[in-house]
N, C-alpha and C positions, 0 to 999 in steps of 0.2 A: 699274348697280346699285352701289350705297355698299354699306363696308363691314358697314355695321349693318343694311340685308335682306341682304347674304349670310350675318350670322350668326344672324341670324331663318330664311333657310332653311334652313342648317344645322343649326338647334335642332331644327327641325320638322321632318326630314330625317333624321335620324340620333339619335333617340330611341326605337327600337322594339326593336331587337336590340340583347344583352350585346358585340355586335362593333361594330355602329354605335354605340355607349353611347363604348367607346374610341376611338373614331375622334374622336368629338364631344369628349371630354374633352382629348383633343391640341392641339383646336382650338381650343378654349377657355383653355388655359393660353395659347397664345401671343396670343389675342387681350386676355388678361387686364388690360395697362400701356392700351391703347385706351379700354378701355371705362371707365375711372376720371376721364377726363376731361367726358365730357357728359353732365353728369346728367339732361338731360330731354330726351335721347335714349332712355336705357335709362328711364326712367318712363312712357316713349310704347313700348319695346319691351316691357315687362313685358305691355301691355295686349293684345298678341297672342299670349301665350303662356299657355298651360294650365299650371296650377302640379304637377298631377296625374299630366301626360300628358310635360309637358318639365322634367323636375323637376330637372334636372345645370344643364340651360342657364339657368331659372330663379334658382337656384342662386347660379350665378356671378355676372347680372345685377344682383340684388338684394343680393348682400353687396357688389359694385362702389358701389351707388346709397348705400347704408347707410353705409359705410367714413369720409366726413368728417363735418363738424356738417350738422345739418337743422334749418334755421328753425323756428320755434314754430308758425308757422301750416300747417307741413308734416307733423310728428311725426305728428299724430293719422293721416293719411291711410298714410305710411309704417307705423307699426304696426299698422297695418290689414292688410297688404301682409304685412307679415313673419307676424303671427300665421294669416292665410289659410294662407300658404304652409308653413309650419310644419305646419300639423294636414291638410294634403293633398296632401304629397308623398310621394314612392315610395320607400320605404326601402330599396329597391336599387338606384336612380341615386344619391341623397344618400351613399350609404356609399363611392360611388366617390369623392369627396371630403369625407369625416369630417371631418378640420381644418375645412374653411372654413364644413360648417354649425355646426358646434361653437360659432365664430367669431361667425356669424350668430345664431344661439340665445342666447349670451352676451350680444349687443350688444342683442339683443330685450331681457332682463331689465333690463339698465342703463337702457334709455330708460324702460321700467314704472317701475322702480324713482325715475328723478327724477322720474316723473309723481306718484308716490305713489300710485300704480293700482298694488297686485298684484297685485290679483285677475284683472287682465285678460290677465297672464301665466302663469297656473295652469297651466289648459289646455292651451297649446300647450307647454309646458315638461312638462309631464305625456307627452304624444303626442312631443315630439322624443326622450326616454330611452328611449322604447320603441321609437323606428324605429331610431335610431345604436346601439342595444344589440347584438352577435351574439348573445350568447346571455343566458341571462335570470340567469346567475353571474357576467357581469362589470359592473364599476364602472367607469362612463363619466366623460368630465368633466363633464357636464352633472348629473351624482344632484346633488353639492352645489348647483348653481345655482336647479333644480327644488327642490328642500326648503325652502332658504331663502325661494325666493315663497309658496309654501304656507305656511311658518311666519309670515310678515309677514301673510298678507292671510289667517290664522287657519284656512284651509283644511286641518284635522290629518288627517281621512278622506284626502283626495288624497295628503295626503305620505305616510301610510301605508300604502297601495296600492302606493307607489315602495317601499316598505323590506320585503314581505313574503315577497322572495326573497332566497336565501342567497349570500352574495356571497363568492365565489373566487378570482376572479381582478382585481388590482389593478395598472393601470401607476403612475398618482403618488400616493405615499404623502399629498400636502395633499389629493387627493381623495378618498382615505377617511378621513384625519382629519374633515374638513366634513362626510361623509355620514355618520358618525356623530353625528356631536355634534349638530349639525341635527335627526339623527335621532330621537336622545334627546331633545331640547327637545319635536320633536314627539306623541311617545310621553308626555312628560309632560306635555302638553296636553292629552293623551285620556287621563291618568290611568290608562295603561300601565307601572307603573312597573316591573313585572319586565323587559320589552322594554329601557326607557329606562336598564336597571342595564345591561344587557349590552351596549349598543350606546356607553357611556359606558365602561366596564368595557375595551372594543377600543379608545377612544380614548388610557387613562391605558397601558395594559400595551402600548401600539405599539412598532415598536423606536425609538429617538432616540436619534442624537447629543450633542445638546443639549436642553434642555428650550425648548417652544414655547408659545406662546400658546393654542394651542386643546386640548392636553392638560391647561392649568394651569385654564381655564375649564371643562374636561370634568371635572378631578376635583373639582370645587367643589362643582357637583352631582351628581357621583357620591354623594358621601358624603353627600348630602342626600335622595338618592332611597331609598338603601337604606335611610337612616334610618324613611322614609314607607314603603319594600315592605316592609319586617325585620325593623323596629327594630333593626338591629346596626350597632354602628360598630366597625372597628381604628382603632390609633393606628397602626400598619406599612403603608405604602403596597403595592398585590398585589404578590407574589412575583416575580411573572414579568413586572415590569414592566423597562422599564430603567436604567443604571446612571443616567442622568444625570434619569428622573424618581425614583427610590430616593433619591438624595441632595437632589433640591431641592422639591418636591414639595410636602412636610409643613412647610417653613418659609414658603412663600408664603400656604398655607393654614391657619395658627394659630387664625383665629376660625372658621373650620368646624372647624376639630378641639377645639374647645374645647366650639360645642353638641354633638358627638358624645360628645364624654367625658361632659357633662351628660346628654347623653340614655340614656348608660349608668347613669346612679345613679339615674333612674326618678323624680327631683323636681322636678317643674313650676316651683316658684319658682326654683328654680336655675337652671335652663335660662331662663326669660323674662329671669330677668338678664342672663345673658349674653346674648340676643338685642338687649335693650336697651342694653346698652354698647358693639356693635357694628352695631348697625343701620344708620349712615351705611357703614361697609363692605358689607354685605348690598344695602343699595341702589345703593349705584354698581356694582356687579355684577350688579343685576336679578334678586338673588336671593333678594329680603327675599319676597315670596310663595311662594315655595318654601320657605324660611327657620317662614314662620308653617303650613305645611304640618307640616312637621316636629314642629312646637310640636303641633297640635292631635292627631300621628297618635300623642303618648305618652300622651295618655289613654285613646286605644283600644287602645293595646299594655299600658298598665298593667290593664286591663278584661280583654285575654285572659291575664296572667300570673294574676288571680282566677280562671279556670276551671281552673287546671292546680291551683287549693289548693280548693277551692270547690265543689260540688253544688249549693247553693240559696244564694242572700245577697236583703237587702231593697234594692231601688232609693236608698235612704237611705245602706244600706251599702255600697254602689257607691260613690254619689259621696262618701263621707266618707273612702273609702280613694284615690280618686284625686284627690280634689282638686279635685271639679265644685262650682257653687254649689248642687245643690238638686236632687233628684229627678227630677224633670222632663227637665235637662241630662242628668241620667244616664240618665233611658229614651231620650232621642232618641239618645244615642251606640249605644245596645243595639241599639236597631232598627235603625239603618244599619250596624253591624255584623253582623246577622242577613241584613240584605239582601243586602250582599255577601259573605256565604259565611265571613266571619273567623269567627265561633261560630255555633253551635247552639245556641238557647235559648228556652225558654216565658215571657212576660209574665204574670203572674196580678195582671191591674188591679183586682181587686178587691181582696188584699193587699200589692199593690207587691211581689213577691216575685219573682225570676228563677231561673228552676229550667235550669241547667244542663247539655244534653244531649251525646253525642257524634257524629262523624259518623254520620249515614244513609246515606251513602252507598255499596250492597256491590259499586261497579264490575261488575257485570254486567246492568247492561241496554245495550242497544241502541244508546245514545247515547254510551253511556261506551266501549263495544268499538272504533265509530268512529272517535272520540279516540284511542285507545290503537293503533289500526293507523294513523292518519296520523303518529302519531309517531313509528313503529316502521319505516313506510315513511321518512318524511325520514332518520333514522336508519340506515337500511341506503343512502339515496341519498349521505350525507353519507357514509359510509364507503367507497363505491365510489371516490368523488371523491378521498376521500385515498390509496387504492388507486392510481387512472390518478397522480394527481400523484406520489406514491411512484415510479412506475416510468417517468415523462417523467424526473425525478431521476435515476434510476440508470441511464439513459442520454445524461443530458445531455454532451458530449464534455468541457464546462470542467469538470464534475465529476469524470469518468472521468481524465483529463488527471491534476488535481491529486492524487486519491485514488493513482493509477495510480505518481505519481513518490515520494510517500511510503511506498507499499507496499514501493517498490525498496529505503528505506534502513532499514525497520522490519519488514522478512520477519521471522513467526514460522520458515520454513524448515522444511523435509520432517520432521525428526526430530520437531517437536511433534505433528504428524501420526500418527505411531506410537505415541504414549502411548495405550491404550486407555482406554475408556470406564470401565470396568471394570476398575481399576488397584489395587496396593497405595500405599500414601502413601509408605513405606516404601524402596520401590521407587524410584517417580515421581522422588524425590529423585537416589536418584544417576544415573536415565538424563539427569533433567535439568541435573546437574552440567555435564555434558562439552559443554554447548551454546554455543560460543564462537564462531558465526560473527556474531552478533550485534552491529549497531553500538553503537560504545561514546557516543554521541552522544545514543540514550535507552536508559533500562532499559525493555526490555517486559517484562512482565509474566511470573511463573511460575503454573500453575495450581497456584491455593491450595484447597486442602481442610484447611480448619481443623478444628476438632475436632467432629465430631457423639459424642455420646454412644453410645457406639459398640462390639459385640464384630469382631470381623473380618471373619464371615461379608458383611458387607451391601460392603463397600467389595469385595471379593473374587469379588463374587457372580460363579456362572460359570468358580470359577478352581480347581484342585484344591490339596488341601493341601500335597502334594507341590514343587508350582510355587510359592505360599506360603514353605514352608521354603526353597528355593533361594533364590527373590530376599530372601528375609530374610538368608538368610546371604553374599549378594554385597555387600550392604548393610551388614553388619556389618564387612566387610574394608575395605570402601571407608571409612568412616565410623569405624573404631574406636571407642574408648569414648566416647561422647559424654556420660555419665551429670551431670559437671559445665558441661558447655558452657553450657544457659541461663542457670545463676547465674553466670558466669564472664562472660558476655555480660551481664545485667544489673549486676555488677559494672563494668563498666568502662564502661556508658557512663551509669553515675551512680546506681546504686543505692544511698541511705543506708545504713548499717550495719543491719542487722534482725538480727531472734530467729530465724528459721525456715531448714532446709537443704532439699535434695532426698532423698529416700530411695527407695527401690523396692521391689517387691513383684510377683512373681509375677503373668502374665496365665492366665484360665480355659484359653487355648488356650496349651497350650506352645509352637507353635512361631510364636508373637509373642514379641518380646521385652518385660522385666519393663515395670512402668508406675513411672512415677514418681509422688513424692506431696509434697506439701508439712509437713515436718516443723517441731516446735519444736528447735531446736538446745541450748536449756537452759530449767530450769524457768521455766514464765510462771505470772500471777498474773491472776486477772480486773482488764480494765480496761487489760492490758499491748498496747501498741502493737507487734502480731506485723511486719509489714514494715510501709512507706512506697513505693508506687512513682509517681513522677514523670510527669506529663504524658506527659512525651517519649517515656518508653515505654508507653504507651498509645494503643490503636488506636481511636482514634472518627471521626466522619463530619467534625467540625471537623477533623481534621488529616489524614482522605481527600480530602476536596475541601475544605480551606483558606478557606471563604467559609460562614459559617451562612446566608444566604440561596440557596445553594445546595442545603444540606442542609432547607431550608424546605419549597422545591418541589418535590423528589426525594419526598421523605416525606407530602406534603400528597395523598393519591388519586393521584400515582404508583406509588412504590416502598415496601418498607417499609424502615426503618433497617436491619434483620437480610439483606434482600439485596442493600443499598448497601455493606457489612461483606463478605458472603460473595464478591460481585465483586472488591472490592479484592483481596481478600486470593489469590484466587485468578490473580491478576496477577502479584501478588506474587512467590506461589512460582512462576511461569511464568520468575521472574529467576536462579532460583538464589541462587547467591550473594553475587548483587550488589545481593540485596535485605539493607537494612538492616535486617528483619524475619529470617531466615533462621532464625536457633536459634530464636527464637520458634515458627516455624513446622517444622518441623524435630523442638519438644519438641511440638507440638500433633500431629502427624503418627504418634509413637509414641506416645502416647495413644491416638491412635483413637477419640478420644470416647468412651474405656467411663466414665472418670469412675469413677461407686462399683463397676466391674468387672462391669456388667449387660451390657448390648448396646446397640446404636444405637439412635436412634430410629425409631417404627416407620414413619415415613413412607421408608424404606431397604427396608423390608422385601418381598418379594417377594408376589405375591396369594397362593398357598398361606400363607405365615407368617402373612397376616394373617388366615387361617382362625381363627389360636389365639384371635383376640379374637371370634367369632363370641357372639353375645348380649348383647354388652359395648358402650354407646353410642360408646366407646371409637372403635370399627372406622370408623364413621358420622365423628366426629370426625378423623380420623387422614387419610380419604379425603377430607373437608371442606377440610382445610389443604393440601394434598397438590396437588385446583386451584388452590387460589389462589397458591403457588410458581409453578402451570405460566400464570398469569394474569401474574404479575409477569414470568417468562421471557418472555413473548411483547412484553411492553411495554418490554423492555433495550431493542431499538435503535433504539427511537420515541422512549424517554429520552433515549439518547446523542447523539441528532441537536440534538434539544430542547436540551438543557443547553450545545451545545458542545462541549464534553469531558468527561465525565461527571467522570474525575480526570485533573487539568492533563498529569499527565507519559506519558497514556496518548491521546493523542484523535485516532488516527487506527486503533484497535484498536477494531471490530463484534466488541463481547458474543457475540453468539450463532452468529455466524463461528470466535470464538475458543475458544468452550466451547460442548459439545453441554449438552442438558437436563440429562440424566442427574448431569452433572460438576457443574452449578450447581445441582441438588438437595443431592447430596451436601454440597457447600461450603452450602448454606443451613441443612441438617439440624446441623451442623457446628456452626457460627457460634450458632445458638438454643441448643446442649448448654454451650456456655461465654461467652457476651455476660453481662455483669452492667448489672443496670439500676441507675443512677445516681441519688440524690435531691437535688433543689435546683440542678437546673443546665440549662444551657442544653439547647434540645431537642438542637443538635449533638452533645451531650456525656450523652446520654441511656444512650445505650445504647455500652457499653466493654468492651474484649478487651482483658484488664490481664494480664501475664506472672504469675506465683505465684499469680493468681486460679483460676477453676473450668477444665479441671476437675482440676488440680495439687490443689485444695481439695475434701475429701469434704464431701459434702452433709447436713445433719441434720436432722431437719423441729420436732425439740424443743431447736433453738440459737437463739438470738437474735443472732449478732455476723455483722454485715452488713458487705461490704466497702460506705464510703463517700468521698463526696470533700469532699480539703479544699485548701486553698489550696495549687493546684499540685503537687497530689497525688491518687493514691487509698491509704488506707491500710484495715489492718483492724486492730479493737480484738477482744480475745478476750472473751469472756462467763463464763471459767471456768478454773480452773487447769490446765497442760497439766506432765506430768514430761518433760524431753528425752527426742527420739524418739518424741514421741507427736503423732499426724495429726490434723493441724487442722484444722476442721469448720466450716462456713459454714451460712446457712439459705439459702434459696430463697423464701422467701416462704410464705403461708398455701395453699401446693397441692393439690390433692388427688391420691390417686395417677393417675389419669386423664391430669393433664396432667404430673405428673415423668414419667411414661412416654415423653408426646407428644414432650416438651422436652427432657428430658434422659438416656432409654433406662434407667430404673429405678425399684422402687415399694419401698416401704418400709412394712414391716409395724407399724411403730409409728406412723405417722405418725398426729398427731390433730387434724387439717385432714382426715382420708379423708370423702370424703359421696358420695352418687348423686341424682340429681335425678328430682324426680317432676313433670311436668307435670300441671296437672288445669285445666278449660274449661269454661263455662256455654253449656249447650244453646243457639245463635243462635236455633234454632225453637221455641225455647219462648215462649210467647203474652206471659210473664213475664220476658221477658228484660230489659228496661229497666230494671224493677221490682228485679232482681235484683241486676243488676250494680251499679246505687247502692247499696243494703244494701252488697255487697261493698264497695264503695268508703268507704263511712261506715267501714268497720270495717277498712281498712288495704291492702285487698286489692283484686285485679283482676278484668275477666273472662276471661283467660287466666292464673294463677297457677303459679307457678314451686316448688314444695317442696323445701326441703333436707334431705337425710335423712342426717344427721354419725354418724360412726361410735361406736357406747357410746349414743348419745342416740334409738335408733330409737323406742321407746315414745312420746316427747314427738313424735318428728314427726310418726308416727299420729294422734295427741290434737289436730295442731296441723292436719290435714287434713280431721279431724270437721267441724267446723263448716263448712268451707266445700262440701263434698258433698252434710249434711243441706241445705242451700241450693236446690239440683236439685233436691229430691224436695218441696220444701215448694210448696202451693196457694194457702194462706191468707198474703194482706201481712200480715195483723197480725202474725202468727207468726214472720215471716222473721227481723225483729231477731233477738229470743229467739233464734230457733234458732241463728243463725251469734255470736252473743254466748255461746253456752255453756260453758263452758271443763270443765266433767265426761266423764267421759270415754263415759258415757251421757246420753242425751238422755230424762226420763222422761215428754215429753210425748207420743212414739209407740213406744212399743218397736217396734211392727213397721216403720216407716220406718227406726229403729235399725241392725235385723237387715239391710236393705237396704242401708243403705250401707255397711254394714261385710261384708255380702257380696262388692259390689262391689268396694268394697277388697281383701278377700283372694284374689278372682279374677284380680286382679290384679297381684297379687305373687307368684299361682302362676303365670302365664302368665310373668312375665317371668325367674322362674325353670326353667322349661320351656323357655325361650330357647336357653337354653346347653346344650351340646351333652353336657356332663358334670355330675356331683354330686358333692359336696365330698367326697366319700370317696372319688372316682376323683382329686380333683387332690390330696388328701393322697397317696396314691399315686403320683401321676406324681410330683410333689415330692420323695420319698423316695430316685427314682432319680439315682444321680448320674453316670447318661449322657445325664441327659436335654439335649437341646438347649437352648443359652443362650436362644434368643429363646423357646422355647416355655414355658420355665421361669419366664423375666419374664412373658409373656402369663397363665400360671394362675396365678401366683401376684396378680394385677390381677383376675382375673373370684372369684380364692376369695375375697378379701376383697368383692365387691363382693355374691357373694351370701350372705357371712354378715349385711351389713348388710340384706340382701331378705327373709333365712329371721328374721333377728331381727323386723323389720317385721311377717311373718308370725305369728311367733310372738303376738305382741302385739294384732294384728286377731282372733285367736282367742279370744285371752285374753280380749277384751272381749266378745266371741260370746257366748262361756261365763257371763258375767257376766248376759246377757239373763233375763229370764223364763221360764221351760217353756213358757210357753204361747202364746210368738209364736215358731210357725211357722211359717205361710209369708210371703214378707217383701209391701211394699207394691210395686202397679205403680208405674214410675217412666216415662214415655216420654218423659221431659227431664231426665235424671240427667247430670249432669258427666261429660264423656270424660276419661280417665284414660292418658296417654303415656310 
């Protein structure tokens, strides 16, 4: 017996069991140099072998026979061979050698490929990814090879079928480059182009060394597809892309970025120019169809930017405003816009008029709920996945290893340990002085609690006042007078000469010590430039993390600016005194965030406190913001991993290791009572925690002098003459007290921005609802409307609610205009529809006065007391204003009652009257 039936017996021998599988596969590596020599040996041993049943030993023969050139006259019958064998072997003998089918699969495509036959490679390149797959999350080498025949021999269903699982796990990054961008072509073959953004979208933001060729042809049509799904283009390449596509990227690609700019200014001739002075580019790229894609999809983008201005226009006026030649053009664009789901709209061919609808669609049938739990399932599967991957990570040994030898020289150390949750600031400071075991190689971080607007209680909660005074006054010995220390620190490290000193004042709790305030040190004049403070001392996201495309992604549906701030700085103080922040923080710390000497904000406040706003949307609000802190918390150290280092000098320090919730509430609540928002500057530089700004600076809602920034500065101009020693006074913006409460732990009784909001909503079940809500729409208004009811002006908001309520109660369209067009403050074409809605009005102003738990003569009363509790004090003093603006609205829904006829009483049925919130 020759070698070659003894490895025919062996094949057929040793193919049944996963033991004889390895036995055979032993035997086969070493017969592997033999069998490369006779090729029409193993072409005569192939023909006794089941490709199904001996599929290792197959396998081997066949990639042997395959491995040098095959005559012309041969290929056809060999690809025969390989494609059989391919779509009928056993994908658990073939995984025993991956490489080599891999190997065999590849060489399959190349000989298709010079036949100029794709097609006849679909199939088995289809069938080979699914057998070499383990599981249906990883990416093999074969997706790209598979895609690419699909995309040549136009087969986009097949390759789509490959791309409709989610793909996790990658060994060579050029193989998910390919299997995306592939992927993408073939997505936009089948005119998937939200698919084709995202899978193009993986290719530009992949991580790179260098920039490659297939991310430089990925982003070419990236910005071409989105063009066609979106209509949007950036000139900024995504965020989170990397360094070396961020820098080279946008210069390779000049003529796409130039139709995109074009197709941002919404003008057809413009854009065809440029497509014309660039088309030999477009076409040597293969992307001049794509290219004229784009061209045609800003007609129909300009078509739905007329629905968002528009209710009915004529087919004329269609195409006159987009630039079509002629009516005609513009119905066929309408229709296949109507087809595909982009608008909603009626044809009336008899006057060429398109009447304008919104969606139908109320996601609750049967097919929609479907939809809505497959994506809720992927959803929860893709979350699991990052879940197992999270925690293969945090036991991986080279990660534990690395993490494990930097923990040694960056210990926070037992003592940070002991700072409770529930600390004075005060305090915190001098236990964290003495913390000197600390390498001097980085500064870690001090827990920063910057300023929340703020009285004691909330920082304290838990703590007796007794324990308060003590470590205030350990604090005091330790610290002596610090009263000049901020200016004295702003002075030296570059403060210009200014008008303004520190002064102090008395805190509501005695045993705090005084607050400081920002004083004029000599008479000013409106227009006088009160300080200048310098960049350098100023705390923004550009000089926390040093990179504004840093501060891009942090901010972009990560983080907000206000918890990128409150982190830092909470770092910061974790340093002591070797933060160059220190008195900064230090003057922020004996503040307390009271600011205008109110209390914290209420999101500090315990569930009892926030009983006081009980009636007040206030409450609703307060609890609203309150998740989304514990939203942003949860996502610190999925950011920190993300980013790298969140900030450079801290990146081996886990957020939420370092600081429980509690501590990074406080520092959020903090950081929002004194951030000042910035105008005309980078987003980095948006939002700033300026030394002599708030809340050093009392707040005034009838001032106009804003701190702003100017070259290499933040400075403030005064809006009014100040005598030395007199407290200088900032605005806040057009607030109402609702949100200084929220924001800043205070309400102000003169403020004339004060309003409450009234919701009011057109009946969905009413038979008239369409009917309706156009009227509405002609006339300014929504079907869900929003009412501002401003403080002094309650009358006018009533009169401005009339019309849109009589609305609900009307039958007759002819009527509808008239009615919601009336601007009196009665309607005399039903008194008794009148009397109804202005019922329903004052029912409703009584209810939501009924709300609250007290009447404005019990909170004149508690008011009067001056033991009352600070927080509960700010709380009634927010709901008495809010329901003198309710009883005045009252008042005024009567007055018009009163106005009616004697003899409409009793009012009209309404069983589609506007709900009222």
């Amino acid at each position: 017996m020759n070698s070659a039936e003894a490895l025919i017996k062996s094949i057929q021998g040793l193919s049944a069991s996963p033991g004889d599988l390895s036995a055979l596969h032993c035997i086969l590596k070493k017969a592997e140099d033999s069998l490369r020599n006779n090729w029409d040996v193993q072409l005569a041993t192939l023909e006794e072998l089941d490709p199904s049943i001996h599929s290792l030993g197959y396998l081997y023969l066949l990639e042997g026979l395959t491995r040098g050139s095959v005559s012309k006259g041969k290929t056809s019958g060999v690809l025969l061979l390989m494609a059989r064998f391919i779509s009928r072997c056993d994908a658990r003998q073939i995984r025993l050698a991956s490489e080599k089918f891999v190997t065999l699969c590849k060489r399959f495509k190349d000989r298709v490929l010079e036949l100029e036959d794709p097609l006849r490679g679909v199939a088995p390149l289809v069938s080979a990814v699914r057998k070499v797959q383990v599981s249906a999350k990883c990416l093999t080498a074969l997706h790209p090879d598979c895609l690419q025949l699909c995309l040549q021999a136009k087969c986009y269903k097949a390759g789509f079928s490959v791309l409709s699982d989610d793909i996790l796990e990658v060994d060579q990054p050029r193989d998910f480059y390919l299997y995306c961008y592939y992927g993408g072509m073939i997505c936009i073959g089948l005119k998937r182009f939200q698919k084709a953004s995202e899978l193009l979208y993986n290719v530009v933001t992949a991580p790179m060394y260098q920039l490659n060729a297939i991310a430089l042809e990925a982003y070419k049509k990236y910005i071409l597809v989105n063009l066609i799904h979106s209509g949007q283009f950036s000139n900024s390449v995504p965020k989170c892309a990397s360094t070396a596509a961020q820098r080279h990227l946008k210069s390779w690609c000049i003529p796409y970025n130039e139709v995109g700019n074009r197709y941002n200014d919404g003008e057809i001739s413009e854009l065809e120019a440029v497509v014309v002075a660039h088309s030999s580019d477009f076409e040597m790229d293969n992307n001049l169809g794509l290219v004229k894609q784009a061209v045609a999809s800003l007609y129909k983008r300009n078509i739905l930017r007329l629905t968002q201005k528009y209710l009915t226009l004529s087919l004329q006026d269609i195409a006159n405003m987009v630039r079509l030649a002629n009516a005609k053009e513009a119905e066929t664009h309408v229709l296949q816009m109507i087809q595909d789901g982009q608008i909603h709209a009626l044809i009336n061919q008899k006057d060429g008029m398109v009447r304008f609808l919104e969606d139908p669609e109320q996601y609750k049938t049967s097919d929609m709920i479907e939809v809505m739990d497959s994506v809720i399932q992927r959803t929860i599967g893709l979350s699991k996945n990052l879940i197992a991957m999270d925690e293969s990570l945090s036991c991986d040994p080279l990660y534990l290893g690395k993490v494990g030898r930097e923990r040694q020289k960056f210990d926070f150390g037992d003592d940070f340990d002991t700072v409770p949750q529930k600390f004075s600031m005060v305090s915190s400071l001098s236990q964290l002085r003495n913390r000197n075991s600390l390498s001097s190689s980085r500064s870690v971080p001090q827990r920063s609690l910057c300023v929340s607007s703020s009285s004691s209680d909330t920082l304290l909660a838990g703590g007796s006042s007794k324990e308060d005074e003590r470590q205030s006054k350990v604090s005091s010995k330790k610290e002596g007078d610090d009263s000049g220390d901020l200016k004295h620190w702003l002075d030296k490290n570059g403060l210009p000469p200014c008008k303004v000193l520190l002064k102090e004042r008395p805190a509501h709790d005695q045993n705090h010590k005084p607050i400081h305030y920002v004083a004029a040190s000599e008479d000013l004049q409106k227009g006088d430039v009160a300080f200048s403070v310098p960049d350098s001392l100023v705390v923004t996201l550009e000089r926390v993390l040093g990179n504004e495309t840093i501060a891009e992604l942090l901010t972009t549906n990560k983080l907000s600016e206000l918890a990128c701030l409150a982190l830092y700085l909470m770092y910061e103080k974790k340093q002591g005194k070797k933060s160059v922040w220190y008195p900064y923080i230090r003057e922020l710390d004996r503040q307390r965030g009271r600011g205008q000497l109110d209390v914290e904000s209420p999101l500090l406040w315990s569930e009892a406190e926030l009983e006081y706003l009980t009636g007040s949307p206030t409450k609703a609000e307060v609890l609203e913001r309150a998740e989304g802190i514990k939203r942003e918390y949860s996502e610190l150290d999925t950011v920190w991993f993300m980013a790298g280092s969140l900030f450079q000098q801290y990146p081996f320090d886990i957020p939420t290791e370092a600081f429980s919730f509690e501590i990074f509430k406080q520092a959020f609540a903090a950081v929002q009572s004194c951030v000042v928002h910035l105008q005309n500057v980078s987003l980095a530089r948006r939002f700033a925690l300026v030394p002599l700004g708030p809340p050093l600076l009392a707040y005034c809602s009838n001032c106009k002098a804003m701190l702003t920034a100017v070259d290499g500065a933040v400075q403030l101009v005064v809006d009014r003459p100040y005598k030395a020693g007199d407290p200088i006074v900032v605005w806040c913006g057009p607030q109402p007290n609702a949100k200084l409460l929220l924001n800043y732990g205070f309400v102000d009784e003169d403020n004339p921005y004060d309003r409450i909001i009234v919701e009011a909503a057109l009946s969905t079940d009413d038979p008239q609802y369409q009917d309706k809500r156009l009227v509405a729409q002609r006339n300014g208004k929504l079907s869900q409307q929003v009412f501002q009811v401003r403080v002094g002006k309650e009358k006018e908001a009533v009169q401005d609610m009339l019309p849109y309520l009589r609305l609900g109660y009307m039958s007759d369209p002819a009527e509808m205009q008239s009615v919601i067009s009336s601007q009196g403050p009665v309607c005399s074409m039903s008194p008794c529809m009148e009397r109804a809605v202005l019922d329903q009005l004052a029912d409703y102003f009584m209810r939501r006065l009924a709300g609250y738990p007290t009447t404005l003569k019990e909170d004149d009363a508690l008011l009067a007391d001056p033991s009352l509790n600070p927080r509960k004090r700010v709380a009634t003093r927010l709901v008495r204003l809010e329901k003198k603006m309710l009883a005045a609205c009252l008042v005024a829904t009567v007055d018009l009652l009163n106005e009616l006829p004697g003899t409409t009483i009793s009012p009209c049925p309404a069983p589609y009257a506007p709900s009222l919130k």
